[in-house]
C-alpha positions, 0 to 999 in steps of 0.5 A: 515493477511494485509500485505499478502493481501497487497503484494498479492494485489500490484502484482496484480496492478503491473501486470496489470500496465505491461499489460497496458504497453504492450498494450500502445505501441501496441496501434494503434491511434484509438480513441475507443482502446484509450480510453478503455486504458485510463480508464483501467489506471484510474482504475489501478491508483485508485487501486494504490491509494487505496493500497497506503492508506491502507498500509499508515493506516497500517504503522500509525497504527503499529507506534502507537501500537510501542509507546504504548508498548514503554510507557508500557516497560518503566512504567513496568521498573519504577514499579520494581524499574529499572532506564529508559533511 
């Protein structure tokens, strides 16, 4: 199921952005330790890009799957004869 893999997912990045953290403040100011923690943040950033679209195709789709079994519910009533709010 997507939102199993979705909030499997996003613990992933969550824990991966807490180790970056960690190592963000351990850092010392050498250039090559910088810049391997800059593109591990571009990579966590991207990841969480991605998660977030997913999950933003996800909601629009469940929307619209919602509207179309509002529309049938309320042809369905109108069939039996029953008055639609």
């Amino acid at each position: 199921m997507r939102g199993e893999r979705s909030h499997t997912a996003g613990e992933a990045l969550l824990l991966r952005l807490q180790r970056l953290i960690a190592r963000a403040r351990a850092a010392g100011r050498e250039r090559g330790e910088l810049l391997a923690l800059l593109d591990d943040i571009e990579t966590a950033r991207r990841g969480l890009i991605r998660e977030s679209k997913a999950i933003e195709d996800e909601t629009r789709q469940t929307s619209v799957r919602t509207t179309a079994i509002g529309a049938y519910l309320r042809g369905a009533q109108i069939g039996r004869g029953r008055r639609h709010n």
